[in-house]
BADREN-337711 format. One record per residue (C-alpha): x, z, y; residue in one letter; residue number from 0. Coordinates in Angstrom, 3 decimals. Layout:
PT; X; Z; Y; A; NUM
...
END
This chain:
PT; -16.467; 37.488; 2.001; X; 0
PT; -16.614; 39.792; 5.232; X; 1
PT; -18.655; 39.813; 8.141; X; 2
PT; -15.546; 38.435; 9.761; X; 3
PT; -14.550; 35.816; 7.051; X; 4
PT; -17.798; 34.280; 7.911; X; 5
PT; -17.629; 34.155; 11.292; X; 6
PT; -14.245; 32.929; 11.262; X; 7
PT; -15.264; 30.144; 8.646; X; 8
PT; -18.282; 29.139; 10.866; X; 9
PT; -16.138; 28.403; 13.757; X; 10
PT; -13.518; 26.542; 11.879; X; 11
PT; -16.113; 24.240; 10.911; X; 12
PT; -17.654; 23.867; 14.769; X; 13
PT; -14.868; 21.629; 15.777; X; 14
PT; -14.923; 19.387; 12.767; X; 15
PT; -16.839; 16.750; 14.337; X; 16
PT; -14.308; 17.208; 17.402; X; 17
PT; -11.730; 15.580; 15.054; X; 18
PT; -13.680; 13.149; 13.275; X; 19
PT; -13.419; 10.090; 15.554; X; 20
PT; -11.264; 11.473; 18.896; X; 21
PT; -12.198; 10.510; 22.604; X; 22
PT; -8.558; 8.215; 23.521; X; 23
PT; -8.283; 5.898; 26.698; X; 24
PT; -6.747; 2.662; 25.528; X; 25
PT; -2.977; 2.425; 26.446; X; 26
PT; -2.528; -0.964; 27.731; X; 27
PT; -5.528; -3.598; 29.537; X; 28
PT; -7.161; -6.394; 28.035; X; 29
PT; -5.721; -9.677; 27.170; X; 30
PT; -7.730; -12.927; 28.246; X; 31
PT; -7.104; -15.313; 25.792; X; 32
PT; -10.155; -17.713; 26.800; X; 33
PT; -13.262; -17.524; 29.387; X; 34
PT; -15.491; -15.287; 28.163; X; 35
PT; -13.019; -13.327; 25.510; X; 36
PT; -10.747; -10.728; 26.179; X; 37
PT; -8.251; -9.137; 23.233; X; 38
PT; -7.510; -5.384; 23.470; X; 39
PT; -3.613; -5.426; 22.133; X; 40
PT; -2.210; -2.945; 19.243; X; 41
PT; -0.705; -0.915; 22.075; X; 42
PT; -3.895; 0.094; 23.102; X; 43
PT; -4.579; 2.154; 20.556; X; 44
PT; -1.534; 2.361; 17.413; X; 45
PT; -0.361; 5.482; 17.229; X; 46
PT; 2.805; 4.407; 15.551; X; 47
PT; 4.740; 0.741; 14.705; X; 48
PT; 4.683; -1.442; 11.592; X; 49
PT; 6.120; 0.810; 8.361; X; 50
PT; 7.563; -2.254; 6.562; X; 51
PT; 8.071; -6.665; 7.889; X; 52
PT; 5.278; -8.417; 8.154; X; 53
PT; 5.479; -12.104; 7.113; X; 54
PT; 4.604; -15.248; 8.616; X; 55
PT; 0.846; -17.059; 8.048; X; 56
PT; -0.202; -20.912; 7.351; X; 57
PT; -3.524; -20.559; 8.402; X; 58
PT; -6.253; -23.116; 7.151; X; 59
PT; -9.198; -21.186; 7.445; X; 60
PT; -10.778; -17.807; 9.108; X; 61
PT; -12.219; -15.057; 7.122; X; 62
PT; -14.890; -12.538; 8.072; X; 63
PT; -15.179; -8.801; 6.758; X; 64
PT; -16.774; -5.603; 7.785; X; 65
PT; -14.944; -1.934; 7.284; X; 66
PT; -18.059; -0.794; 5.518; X; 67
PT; -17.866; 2.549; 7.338; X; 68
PT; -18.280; 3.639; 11.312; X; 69
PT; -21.314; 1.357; 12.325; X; 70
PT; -22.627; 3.394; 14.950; X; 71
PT; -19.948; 3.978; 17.711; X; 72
PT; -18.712; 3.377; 20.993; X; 73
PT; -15.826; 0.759; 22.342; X; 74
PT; -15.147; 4.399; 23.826; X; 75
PT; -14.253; 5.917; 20.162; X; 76
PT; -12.383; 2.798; 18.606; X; 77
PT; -9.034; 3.764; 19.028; X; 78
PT; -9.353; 6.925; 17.399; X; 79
PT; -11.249; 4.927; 14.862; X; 80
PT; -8.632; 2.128; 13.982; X; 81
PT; -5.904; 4.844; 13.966; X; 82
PT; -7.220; 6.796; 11.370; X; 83
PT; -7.540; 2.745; 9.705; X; 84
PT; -4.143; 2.461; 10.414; X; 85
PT; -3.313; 6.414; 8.809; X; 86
PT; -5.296; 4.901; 5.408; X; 87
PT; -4.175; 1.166; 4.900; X; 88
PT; -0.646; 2.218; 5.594; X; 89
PT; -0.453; 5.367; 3.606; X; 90
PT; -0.292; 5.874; -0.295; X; 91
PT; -3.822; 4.561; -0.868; X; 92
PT; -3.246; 1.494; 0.455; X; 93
PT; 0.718; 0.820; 0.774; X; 94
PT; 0.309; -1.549; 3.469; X; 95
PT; 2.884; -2.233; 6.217; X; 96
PT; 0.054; -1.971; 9.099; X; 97
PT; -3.565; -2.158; 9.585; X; 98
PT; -5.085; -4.858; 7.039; X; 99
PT; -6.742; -7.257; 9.931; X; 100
PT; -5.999; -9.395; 12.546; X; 101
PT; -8.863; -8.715; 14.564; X; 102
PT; -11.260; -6.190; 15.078; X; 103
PT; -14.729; -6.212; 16.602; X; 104
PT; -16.859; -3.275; 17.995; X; 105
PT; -20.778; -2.966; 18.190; X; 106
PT; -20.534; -3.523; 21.971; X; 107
PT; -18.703; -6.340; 22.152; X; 108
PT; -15.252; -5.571; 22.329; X; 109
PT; -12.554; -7.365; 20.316; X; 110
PT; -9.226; -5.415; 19.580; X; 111
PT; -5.734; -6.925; 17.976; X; 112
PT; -5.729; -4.802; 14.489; X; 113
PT; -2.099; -6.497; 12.516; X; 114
PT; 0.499; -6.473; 14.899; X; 115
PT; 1.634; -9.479; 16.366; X; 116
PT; -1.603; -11.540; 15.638; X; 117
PT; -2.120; -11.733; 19.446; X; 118
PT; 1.131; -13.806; 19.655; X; 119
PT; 1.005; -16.077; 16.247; X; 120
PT; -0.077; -16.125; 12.663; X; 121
PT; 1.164; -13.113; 10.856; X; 122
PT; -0.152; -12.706; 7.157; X; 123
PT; -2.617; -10.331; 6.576; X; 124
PT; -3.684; -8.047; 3.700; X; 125
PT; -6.849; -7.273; 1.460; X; 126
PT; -8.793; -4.985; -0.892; X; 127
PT; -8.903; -7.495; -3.999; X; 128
PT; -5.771; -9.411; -3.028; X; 129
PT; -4.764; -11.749; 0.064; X; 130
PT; -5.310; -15.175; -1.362; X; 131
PT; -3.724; -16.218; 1.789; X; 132
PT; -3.744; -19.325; 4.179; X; 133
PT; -5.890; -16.985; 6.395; X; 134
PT; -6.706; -14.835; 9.340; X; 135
PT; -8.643; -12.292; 9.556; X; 136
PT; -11.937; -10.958; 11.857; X; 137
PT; -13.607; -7.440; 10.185; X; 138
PT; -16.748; -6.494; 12.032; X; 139
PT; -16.481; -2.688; 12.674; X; 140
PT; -19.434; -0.726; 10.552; X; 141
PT; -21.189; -1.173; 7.492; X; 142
PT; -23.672; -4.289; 7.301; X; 143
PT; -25.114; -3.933; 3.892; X; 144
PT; -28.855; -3.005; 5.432; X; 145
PT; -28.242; -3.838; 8.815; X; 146
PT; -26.450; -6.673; 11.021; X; 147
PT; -23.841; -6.844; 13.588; X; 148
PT; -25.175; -6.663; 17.493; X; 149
PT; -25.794; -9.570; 19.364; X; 150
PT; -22.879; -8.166; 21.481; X; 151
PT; -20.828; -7.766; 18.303; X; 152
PT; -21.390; -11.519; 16.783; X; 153
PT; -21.066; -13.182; 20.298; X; 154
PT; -17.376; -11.632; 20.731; X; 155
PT; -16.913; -12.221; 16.832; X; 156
PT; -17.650; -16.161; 17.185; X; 157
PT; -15.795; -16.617; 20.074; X; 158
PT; -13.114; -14.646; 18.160; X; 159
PT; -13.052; -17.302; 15.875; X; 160
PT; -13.665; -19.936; 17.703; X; 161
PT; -10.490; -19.328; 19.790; X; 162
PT; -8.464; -18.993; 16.161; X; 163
PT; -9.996; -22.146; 15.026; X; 164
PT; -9.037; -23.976; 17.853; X; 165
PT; -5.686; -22.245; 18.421; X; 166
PT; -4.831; -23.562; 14.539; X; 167
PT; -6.579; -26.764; 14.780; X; 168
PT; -8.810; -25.801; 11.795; X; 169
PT; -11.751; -27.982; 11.391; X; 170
PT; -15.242; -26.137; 11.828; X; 171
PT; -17.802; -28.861; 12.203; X; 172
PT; -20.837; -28.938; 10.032; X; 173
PT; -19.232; -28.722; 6.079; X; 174
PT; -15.873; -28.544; 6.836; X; 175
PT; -14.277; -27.273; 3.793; X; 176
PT; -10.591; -26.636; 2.949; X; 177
PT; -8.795; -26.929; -0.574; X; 178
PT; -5.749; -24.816; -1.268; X; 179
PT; -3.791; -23.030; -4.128; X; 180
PT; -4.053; -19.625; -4.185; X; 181
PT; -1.627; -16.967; -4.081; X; 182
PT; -3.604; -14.303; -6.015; X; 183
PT; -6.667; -12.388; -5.670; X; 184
PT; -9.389; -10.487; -8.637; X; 185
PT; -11.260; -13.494; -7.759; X; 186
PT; -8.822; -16.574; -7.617; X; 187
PT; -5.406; -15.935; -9.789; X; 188
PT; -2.550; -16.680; -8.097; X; 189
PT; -2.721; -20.840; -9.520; X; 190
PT; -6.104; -21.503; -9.105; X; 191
PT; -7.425; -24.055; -6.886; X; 192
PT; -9.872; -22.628; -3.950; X; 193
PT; -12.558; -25.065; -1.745; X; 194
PT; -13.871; -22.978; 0.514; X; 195
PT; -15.650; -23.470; 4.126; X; 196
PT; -13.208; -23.041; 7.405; X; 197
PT; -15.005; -20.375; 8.013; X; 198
PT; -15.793; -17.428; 4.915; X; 199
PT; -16.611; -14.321; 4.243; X; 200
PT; -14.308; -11.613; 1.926; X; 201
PT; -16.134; -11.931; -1.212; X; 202
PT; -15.767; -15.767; -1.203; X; 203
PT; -12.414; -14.847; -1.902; X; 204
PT; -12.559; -11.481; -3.477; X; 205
PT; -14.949; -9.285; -5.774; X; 206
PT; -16.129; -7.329; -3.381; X; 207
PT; -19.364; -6.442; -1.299; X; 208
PT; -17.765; -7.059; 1.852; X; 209
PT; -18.764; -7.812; 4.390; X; 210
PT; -22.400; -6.764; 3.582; X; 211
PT; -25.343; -8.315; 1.920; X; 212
PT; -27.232; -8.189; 5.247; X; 213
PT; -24.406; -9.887; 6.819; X; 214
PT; -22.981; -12.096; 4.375; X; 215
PT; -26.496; -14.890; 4.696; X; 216
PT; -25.426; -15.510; 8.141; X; 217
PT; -21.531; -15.821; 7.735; X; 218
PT; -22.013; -18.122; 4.760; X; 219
PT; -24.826; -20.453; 6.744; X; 220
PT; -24.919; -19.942; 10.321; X; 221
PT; -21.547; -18.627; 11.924; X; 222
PT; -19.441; -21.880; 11.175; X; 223
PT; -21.827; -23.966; 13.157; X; 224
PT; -22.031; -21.834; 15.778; X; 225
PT; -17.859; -21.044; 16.304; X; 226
PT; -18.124; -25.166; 15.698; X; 227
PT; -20.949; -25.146; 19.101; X; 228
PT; -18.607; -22.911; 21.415; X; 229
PT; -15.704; -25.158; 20.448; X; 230
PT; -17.591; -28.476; 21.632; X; 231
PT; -16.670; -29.446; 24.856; X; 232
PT; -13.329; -27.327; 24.583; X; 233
PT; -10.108; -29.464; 25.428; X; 234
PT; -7.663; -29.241; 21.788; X; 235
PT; -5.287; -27.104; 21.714; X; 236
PT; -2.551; -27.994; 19.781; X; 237
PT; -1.605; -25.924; 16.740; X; 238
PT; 0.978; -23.026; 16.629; X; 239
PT; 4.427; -23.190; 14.622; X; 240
PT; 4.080; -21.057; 11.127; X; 241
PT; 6.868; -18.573; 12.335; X; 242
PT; 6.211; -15.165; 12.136; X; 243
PT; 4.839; -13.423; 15.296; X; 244
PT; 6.809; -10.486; 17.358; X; 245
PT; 5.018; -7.009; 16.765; X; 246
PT; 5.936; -3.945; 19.241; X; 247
PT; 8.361; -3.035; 16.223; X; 248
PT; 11.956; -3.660; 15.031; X; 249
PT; 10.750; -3.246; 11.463; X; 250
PT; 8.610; -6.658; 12.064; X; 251
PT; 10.655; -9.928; 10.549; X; 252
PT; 11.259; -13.078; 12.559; X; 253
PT; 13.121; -15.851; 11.520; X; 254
PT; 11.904; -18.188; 14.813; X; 255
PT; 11.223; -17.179; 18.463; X; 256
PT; 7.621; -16.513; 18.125; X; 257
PT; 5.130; -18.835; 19.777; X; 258
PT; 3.535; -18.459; 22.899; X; 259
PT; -0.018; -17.176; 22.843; X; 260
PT; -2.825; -20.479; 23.485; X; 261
PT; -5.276; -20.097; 26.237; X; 262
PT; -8.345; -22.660; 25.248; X; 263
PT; -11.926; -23.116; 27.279; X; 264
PT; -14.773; -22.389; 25.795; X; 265
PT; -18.445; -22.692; 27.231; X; 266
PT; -19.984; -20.140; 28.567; X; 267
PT; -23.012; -19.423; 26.425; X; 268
PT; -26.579; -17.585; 26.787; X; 269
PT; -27.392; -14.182; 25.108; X; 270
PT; -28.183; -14.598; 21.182; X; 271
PT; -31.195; -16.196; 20.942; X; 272
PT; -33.865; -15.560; 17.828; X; 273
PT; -33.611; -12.508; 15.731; X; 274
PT; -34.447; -14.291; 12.700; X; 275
PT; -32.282; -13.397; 9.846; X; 276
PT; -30.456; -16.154; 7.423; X; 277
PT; -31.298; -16.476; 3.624; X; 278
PT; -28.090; -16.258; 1.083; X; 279
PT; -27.752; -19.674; -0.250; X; 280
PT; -25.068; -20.599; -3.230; X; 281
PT; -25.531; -24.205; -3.152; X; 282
PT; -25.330; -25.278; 0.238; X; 283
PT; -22.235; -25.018; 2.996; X; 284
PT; -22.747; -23.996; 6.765; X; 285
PT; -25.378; -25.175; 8.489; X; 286
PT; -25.043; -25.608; 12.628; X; 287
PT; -27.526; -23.499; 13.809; X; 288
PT; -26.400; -20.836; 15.897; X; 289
PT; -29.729; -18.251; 15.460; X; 290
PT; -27.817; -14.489; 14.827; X; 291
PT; -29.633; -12.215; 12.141; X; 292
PT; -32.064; -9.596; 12.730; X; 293
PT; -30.310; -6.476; 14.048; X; 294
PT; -31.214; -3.051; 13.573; X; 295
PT; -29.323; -2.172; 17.113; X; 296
PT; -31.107; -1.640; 20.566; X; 297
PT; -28.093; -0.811; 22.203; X; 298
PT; -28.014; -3.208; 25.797; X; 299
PT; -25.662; -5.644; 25.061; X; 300
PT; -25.384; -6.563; 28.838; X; 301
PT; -21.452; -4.699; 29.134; X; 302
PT; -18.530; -6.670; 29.320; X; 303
PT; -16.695; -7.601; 25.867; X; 304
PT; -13.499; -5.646; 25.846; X; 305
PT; -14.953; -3.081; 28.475; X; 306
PT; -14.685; 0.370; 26.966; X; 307
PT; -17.382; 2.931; 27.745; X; 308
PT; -16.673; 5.325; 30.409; X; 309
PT; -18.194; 8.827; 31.360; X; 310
PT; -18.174; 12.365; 29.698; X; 311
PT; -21.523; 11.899; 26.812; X; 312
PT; -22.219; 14.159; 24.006; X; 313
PT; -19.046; 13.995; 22.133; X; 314
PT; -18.703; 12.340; 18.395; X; 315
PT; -20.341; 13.544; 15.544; X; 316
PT; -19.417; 12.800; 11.861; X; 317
PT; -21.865; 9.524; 12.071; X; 318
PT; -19.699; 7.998; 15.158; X; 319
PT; -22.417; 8.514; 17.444; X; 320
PT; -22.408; 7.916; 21.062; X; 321
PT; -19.876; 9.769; 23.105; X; 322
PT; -17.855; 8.823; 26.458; X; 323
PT; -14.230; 8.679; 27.256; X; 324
PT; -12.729; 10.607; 30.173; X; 325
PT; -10.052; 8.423; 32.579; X; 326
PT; -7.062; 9.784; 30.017; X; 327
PT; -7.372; 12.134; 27.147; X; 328
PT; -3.339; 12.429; 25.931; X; 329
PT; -4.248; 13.302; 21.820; X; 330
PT; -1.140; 13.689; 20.085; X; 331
PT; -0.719; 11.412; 16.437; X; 332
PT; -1.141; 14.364; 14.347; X; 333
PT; -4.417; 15.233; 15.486; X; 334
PT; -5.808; 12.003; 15.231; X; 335
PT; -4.578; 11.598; 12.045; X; 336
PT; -6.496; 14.344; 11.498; X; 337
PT; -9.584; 13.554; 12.070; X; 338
PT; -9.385; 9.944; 10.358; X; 339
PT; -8.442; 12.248; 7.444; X; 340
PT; -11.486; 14.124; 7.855; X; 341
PT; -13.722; 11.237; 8.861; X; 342
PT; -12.516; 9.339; 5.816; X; 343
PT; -12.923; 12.467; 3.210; X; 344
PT; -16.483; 12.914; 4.704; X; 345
PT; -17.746; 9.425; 4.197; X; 346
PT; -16.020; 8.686; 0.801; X; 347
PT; -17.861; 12.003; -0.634; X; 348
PT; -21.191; 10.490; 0.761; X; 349
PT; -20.380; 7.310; -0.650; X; 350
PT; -19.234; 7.976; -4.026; X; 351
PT; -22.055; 6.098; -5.418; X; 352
PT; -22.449; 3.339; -3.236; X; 353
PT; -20.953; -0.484; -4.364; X; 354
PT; -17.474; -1.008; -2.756; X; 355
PT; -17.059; -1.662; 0.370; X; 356
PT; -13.941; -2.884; 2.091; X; 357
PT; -9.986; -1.776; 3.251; X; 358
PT; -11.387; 1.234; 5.332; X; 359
PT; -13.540; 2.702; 2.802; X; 360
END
């Protein structure tokens, strides 16, 4: 190669990390569904509508994932960050008709709408294994298989699912469980009879390491006691109709006006308290403590949930590390779908020997 191939090839690959996660200001504010829990909508950050319907949910319990990939980022860089998501689950990988999950959680605290329409009502969701249904959805944003979600992160995430459980009337206190028939997964065949606790993780219903081995300990023994201690005190809500739930598309189905969203109260609580992390346990269901695991994180969890980052930082690199947002940074679709193409090419070649992960992986 010349002198000026190479130079030309060097500063191709300069602006790589430039594309991997872009800088976007969310499109549309907050939604306060509670005290204490604000929902950034699907128009804050989808770059484009639903590809196909999306049907209708009877939801009898709440399951918990992770996207195995991104764990160190910014609220600032999640947009770019579930549009490349959206670019993967809805392309010919995936096939999906949007973004696999209801709900999304960041590292600092902020909770974003993923499926559209979820913010309204229950709309079905998908999986990597199969939807086994009767579900919604709440994926963690990162990979927890050595590490554990901030104490910013699983605040926003129980209070998440504290607001679902109590907008669906599902029952969290201490062993709750729920029986139904499945619809198919690789782990239950469409048939088979499923107990599981109100509140799960992904590979209770599908073969699959998600959503992390450091995680999973405290989803299967700790989180449904304490969604069940931010619910106490909170006046019933009473549960939504099953119809499907408007998305920002024409393409979404709708066979009933969809319902209006619930605003419940739940207590204000404290900051995390102990660091000590939960052991895995087969045998036994949720317990009600409300102790978070150890997490690897020193990032101040002292921001507002749903408050992105603002300011100019260093900008992205291929890890997702820190960077700001400017007041508006207009990035057209094809660019972003750029770098979620290169972001996702990157990581799969680094994690070609790795177990599997989840949807985003």
């Amino acid at each position: 190669m010349t002198r000026r191939g190479l130079l030309a090839a060097g500063a191709a690959a300069a602006v790589v990390p430039r594309l991997v996660v872009p800088r976007l200001a969310p499109r549309a504010a907050p939604v306060a569904v509670a005290p204490g829990l604000s929902i950034w909508p699907r128009d804050s950050w989808a770059p484009g509508p639903p590809t196909g319907p999306l049907a209708a949910e009877e939801v009898r319990f709440l399951l918990v994932h992770h996207t195995a990939e991104n764990t160190d980022h910014t609220s600032a860089q999640v947009p770019g960050i579930l549009a490349a998501m959206y670019a993967f689950h809805t392309g010919p990988a995936k096939g999906w008709h949007d973004i696999a999950y209801n709900f999304l959680v960041d590292r600092e605290g902020g909770v974003w709408e993923g499926r559209a329409g979820s913010l309204a009502g229950p709309v079905a969701a998908d999986a990597t294994g199969g939807s086994q249904g009767f579900d919604q959805l709440v994926c963690f944003i990162g990979d927890f298989t050595s590490v554990t979600p901030t104490p910013a992160a699983l605040e926003s995430g129980n209070r998440t699912l504290a607001w679902l459980a109590q907008r669906y009337s599902i029952d969290t206190s201490a062993g709750a469980e729920v029986t139904f028939v499945s619809r198919g997964s690789n782990k239950w065949p469409a048939g088979a009879k499923v107990t599981t606790a109100t509140v799960a993780g992904h590979r209770d219903m599908s073969t699959t390491a998600c959503p992390g081995n450091a995680f999973y300990p405290y989803v299967r023994s700790q989180m449904q006691g304490a969604v069940q201690e931010l619910r106490a005190g909170a006046a019933p809500a009473p549960p939504l109709s099953s119809a499907p739930a408007s998305a920002p598309s024409t393409t979404q189905v709708a066979t009933t006006e969809p319902p209006t969203t619930q605003t419940t109260t739940l207590p204000s609580t404290t900051a995390p308290p102990s660091t000590t992390t939960a052991q895995p346990s087969t045998t036994t269901r949720p317990a009600t403590t409300t102790t978070p695991p150890a997490t690897a994180s020193t990032r101040p969890a002292s921001r507002s949930a749903g408050a992105p980052a603002r300011g100019d930082a260093a900008p992205p690199t291929d890890s997702g590390g820190d960077g700001g947002v400017p007041a508006a940074i207009p990035i057209a679709a094809a660019t972003v779908a750029a770098g979620g193409a290169l972001l996702w090419l990157r990581q799969r070649a680094q994690r070609a020997d790795e177990p599997e992960g989840d949807e985003s992986s």
